[in-house]
N, C-alpha and C positions, 0 to 999 in steps of 0.2 A: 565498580566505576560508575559515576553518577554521570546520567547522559544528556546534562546540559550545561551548558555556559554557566559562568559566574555571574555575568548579566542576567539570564534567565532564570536564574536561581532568588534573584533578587525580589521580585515581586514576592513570591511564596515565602520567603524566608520572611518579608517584612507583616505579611499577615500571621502568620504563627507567634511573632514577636509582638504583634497587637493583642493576640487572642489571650499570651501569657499573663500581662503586662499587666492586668488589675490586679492577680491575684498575688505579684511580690508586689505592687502599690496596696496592697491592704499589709503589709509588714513594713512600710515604710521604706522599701525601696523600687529599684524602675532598673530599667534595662533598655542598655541601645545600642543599637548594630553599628559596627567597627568597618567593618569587611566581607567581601568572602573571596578567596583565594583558593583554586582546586576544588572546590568542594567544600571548602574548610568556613565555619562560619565562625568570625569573630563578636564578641559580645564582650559588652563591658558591664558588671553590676554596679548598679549604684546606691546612692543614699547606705539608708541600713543595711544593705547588704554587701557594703564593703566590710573585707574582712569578718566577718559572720559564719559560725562553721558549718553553716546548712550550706552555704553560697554552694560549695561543688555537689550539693545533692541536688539543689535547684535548678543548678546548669544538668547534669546527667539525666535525673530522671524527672524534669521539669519540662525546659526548652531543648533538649536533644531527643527525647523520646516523643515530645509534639513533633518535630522536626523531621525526625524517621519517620512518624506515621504518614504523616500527613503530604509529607514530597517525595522523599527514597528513603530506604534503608540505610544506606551509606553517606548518609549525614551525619558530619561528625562538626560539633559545639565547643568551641574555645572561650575561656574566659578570658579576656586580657586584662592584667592590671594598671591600675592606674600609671602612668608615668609611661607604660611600654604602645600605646598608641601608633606611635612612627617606630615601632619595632619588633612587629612581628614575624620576622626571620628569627630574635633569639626566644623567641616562647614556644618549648618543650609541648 
């Protein structure tokens, strides 16, 4: 259980997302926080890294493993796709 707000989660969550953010803009894509709900943090890839098959290695052991280290452990990183924005209750 992660022991802070969603609000409190936010500041940290938005510096790890800076800290990532050159190194998919050197592959030609960017990334930008959606959310965070429970704990849950949502993330949208962009540019070249839509649809891209690294996209869920990037998300796992890219922004969720900075993510784990660097706030808690029980950071868990959601990609959301395009179009599902206002719909993250149906992404699995």
């Amino acid at each position: 259980m992660i022991p802070f707000t969603d609000e409190e989660l936010e500041p940290a969550v938005m510096s790890v997302i800076d800290k990532v953010r050159p190194s998919i803009q050197l592959d030609g894509g960017d990334i930008t926080l959606i959310s965070i709900l429970g704990g849950k943090v949502y993330v949208q890839l962009q540019g070249a890294c839509v649809g891209c098959g690294s996209s869920g290695t990037t998300i796992k052991f890219g922004v969720e493993r900075q993510m784990q280290t660097l706030i808690h452990p029980d950071v868990t990183v959601v990609n959301v796709p395009h179009g599902f924005e206002d719909k993250l209750d149906q992404i699995i």
